[in-house]
Every structure is written in C-alpha cells, then in structure tokens.
C-alpha positions in Angstrom: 110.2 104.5 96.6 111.9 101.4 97.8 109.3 98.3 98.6 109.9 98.3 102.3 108.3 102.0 102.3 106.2 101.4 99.2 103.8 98.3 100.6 103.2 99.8 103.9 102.1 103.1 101.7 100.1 100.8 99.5 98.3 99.1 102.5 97.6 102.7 103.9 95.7 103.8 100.8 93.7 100.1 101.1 93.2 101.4 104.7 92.1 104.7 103.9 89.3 103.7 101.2 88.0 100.9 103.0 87.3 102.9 106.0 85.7 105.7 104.2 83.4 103.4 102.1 82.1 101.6 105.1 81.8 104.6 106.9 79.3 106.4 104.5 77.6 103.5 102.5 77.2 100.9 105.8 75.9 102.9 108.2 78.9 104.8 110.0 81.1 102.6 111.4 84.7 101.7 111.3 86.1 98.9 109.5 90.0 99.9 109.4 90.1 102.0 112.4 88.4 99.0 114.1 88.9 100.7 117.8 86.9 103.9 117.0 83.5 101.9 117.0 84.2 101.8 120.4 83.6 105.6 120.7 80.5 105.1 118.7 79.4 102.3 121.0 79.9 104.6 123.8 78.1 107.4 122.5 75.2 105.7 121.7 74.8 103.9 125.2 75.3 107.2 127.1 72.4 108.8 125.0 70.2 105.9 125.2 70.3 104.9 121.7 70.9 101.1 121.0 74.3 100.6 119.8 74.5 99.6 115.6 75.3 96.0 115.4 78.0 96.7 112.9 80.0 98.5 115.1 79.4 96.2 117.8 80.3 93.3 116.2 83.6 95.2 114.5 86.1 94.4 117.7 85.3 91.1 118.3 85.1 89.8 114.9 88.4 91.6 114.1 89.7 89.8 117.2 88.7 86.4 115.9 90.3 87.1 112.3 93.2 87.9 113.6 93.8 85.0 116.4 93.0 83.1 113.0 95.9 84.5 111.0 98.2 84.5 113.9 97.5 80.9 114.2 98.0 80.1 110.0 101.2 82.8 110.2 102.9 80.3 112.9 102.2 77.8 111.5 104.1 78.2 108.2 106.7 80.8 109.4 105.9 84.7 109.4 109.3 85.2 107.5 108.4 83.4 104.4 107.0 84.3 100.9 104.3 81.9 101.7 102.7 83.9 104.6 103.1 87.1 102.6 100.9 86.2 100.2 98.9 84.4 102.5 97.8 87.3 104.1 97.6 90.1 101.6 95.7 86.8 99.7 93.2 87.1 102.3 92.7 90.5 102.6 91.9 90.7 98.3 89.6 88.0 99.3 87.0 89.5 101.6 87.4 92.7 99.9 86.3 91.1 96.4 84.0 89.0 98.5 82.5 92.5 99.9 82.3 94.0 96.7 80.6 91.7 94.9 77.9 91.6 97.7 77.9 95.4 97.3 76.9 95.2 93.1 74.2 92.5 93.4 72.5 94.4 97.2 71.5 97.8 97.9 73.5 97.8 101.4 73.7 101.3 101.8 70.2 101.6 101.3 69.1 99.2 104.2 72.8 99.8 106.2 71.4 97.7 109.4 70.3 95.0 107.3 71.5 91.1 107.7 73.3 91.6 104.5 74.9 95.2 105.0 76.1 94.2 108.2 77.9 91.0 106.5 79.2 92.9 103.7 81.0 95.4 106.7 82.3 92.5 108.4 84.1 91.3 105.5 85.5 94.4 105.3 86.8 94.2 109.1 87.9 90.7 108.4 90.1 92.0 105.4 91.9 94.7 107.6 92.5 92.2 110.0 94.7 89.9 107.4 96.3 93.1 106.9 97.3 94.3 110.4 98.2 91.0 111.4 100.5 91.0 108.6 102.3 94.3 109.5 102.4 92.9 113.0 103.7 89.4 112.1 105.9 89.8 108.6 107.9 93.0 109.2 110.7 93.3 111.9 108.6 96.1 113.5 104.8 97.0 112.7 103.7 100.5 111.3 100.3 101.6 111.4 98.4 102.1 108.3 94.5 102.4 109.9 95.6 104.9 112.8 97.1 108.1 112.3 97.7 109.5 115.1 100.5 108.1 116.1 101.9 108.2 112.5 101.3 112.4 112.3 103.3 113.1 115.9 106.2 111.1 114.4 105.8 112.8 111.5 106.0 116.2 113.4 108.5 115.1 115.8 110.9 114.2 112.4 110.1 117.4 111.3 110.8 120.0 113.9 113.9 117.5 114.4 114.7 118.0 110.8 114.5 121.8 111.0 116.6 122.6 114.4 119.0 120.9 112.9 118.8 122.6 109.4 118.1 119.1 107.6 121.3 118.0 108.8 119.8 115.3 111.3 120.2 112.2 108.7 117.8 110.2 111.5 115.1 112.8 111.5 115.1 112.8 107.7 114.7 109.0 107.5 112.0 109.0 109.7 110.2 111.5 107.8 110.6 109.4 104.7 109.1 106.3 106.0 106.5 108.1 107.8 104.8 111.0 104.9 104.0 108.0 102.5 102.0 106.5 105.4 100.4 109.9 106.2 99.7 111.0 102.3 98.5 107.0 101.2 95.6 107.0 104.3 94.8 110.7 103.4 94.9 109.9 99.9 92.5 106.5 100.3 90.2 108.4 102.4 89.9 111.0 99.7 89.4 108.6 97.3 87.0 106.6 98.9 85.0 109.5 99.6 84.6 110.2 96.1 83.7 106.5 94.8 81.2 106.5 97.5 79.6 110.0 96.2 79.8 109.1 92.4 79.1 105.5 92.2 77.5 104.4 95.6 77.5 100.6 96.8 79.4 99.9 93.8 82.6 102.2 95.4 83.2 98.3 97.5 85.1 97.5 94.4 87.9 100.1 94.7 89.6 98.6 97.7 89.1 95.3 96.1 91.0 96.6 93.0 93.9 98.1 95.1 94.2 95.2 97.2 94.4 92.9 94.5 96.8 94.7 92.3 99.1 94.6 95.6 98.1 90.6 96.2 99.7 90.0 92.2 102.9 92.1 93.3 103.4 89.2 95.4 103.5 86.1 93.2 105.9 87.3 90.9 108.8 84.9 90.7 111.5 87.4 93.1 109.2 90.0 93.4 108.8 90.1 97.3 111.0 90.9 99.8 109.7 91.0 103.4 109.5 95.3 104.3 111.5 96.1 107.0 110.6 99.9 107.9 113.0 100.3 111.1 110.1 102.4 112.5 108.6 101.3 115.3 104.4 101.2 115.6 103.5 104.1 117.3 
C-alpha cells in the first residue's frame, strides 16, 4: 500500500480508537466524530435532561483548534514537510497528553468530572490537528472520522466495478483508496472497544501509541511525501 493511501488508512484507525475510547470510558460522547455530539445535545434537550458538558464543549473547542492550525499551517506553507509534522506532531501530543491523564485519574469512573472532561477535550483537540491536516496538506481531503460518506463511495465503486465486470479501471481505483479508509475506522473502533473492556482508562494510550508511531514516519530524512488520494471528501 502506497503512502498516499497508507496515512489516510493510518489516521482512520487513530480515528476509530479514539472515538470508541472516549465514547465508553468519558461518558458517551464523540471526540472524532465531533458533529454527532450534536445529536446527543439534541436528544437530551428534547427530553429535558441537561446536556453533558463534554459533548457540549466538543464543537466549539474543535472549532478553536482548528482556526489554530489553520492559522500555524498558513503561516509556514501547507505543502511543506514542516507542516506535516507539525500537525500529526500535535495530534501525538494531546493524545499522549490524554493518556497520561488517563493512568494517573480514574476518568471513566467520575466521566463528568473537571478532569474527565479535560482529558476528552484533548482528545477533540487531537482530531482536530488531524482533520485540519487532511483538509490543508493533501490536494483533496478524505474523511477518516465519518463514514458515511466514505461507505456510499465505497458502494458506488462497487456496483460500478461489477456492471462493468471489473473492467471500469476508475471504479477499481476508487475502491482502492476508499476500503482502507472503511476497514482502518472499523478496525480502530474494534480495537478501541477491546482496550477499553480489558484495560479501562489505561486503553487512552493506544491512540497515543498509533499516533506516535505515524508522527516518527514523518521525521525520517525522505520519508514523507505529501498524500495526494485524488478522492474527493465526501
């Protein structure tokens, strides 16, 4: 798998475990898929419940992060090595920073606390280094939080692919640069779920590892070339 599929696979899989561990060990909310607090927001006004502060404060704090990076990104040049590792820099960083919150406090135990609630914005803060990157590196931004859009052209490149008895060469690329996309946040989610189950808080330091392991891709001399998926964000 060539890097300008590979990263955006890589980033799906941080995606995919982040969300699931905030989900189940801070109190249900979204730290990836940063829009569907909104649903929970709703939700929990309609039925007269007070809306969690987590997931209230998700959307505008990912707003803030990212103006942020947008702001650093111009500055040095989106199409540089520098702003590559900037930003997947950043998004190790309040990952490890969650996770080591997440060994030395029993968020999950207390998931409205002061504490749990900082812990899950670090977490948004982190996906929003890393979807301002796929919107401000790559010629063209893919989604690696939300799916939705990733599994119709998924099934659009497939029904394409079979009328035309795999001859459609389009069809078949754009099932290669979507399924890794689709089988990384699957995979992450599946993942996450079981760090959470097995080890608890201490699950925060998965997406740490994986995001870190991709930052160190980065800084080797040659190593990084900007990903350029020809796929548009859907």
């Amino acid at each position: 798998m060539n890097r300008q599929i590979s990263v955006p696979a890589a980033l799906a899989i941080i995606a995919g475990v982040t969300d699931v561990t905030s989900w189940l060990l801070l109190g249900g909310f979204f730290s990836a898929h940063v829009t569907g607090n909104l649903v929970v927001i709703a939700a929990d006004v309609v039925r007269g419940s007070s809306p969690d502060l987590a997931s209230t404060l998700a959307v505008p704090v990912f707003l803030v992060a990212t103006v942020v990076a947008t702001l650093v990104a111009r500055r040095i040049g989106a199409h540089v090595p520098a702003t590559n590792r900037l930003l997947l820099g950043v998004q190790a960083a309040f990952l490890i920073a969650a996770a080591v919150l997440s060994f030395t406090a029993q968020a999950s135990a207390h998931p409205k606390s002061g504490i749990a609630v900082f812990i899950g914005m670090l977490a948004v803060c982190a996906m929003a280094a890393q979807n301002a990157y796929l919107h401000l590196v790559p010629d063209r931004a893919l989604s690696t939080a939300v799916m939705t859009g990733n599994l119709v052209a998924g099934t659009i490149s497939v029904t394409d692919i079979a009328r035309s008895r795999g001859r459609d060469q389009q069809a078949r690329q754009r099932w290669t640069q979507t399924w890794p996309l689709l089988a990384g946040f699957i995979g992450g989610c599946l993942v996450g779920a079981a760090g959470a189950t097995l080890f608890g808080d201490h699950a925060a330091v998965l997406p740490a590892l994986l995001a870190l392991a991709l930052f160190l891709t980065t800084i080797r001399p040659g190593s990084f070339d900007v990903p350029n998926p020809g796929h548009p964000d859907v």
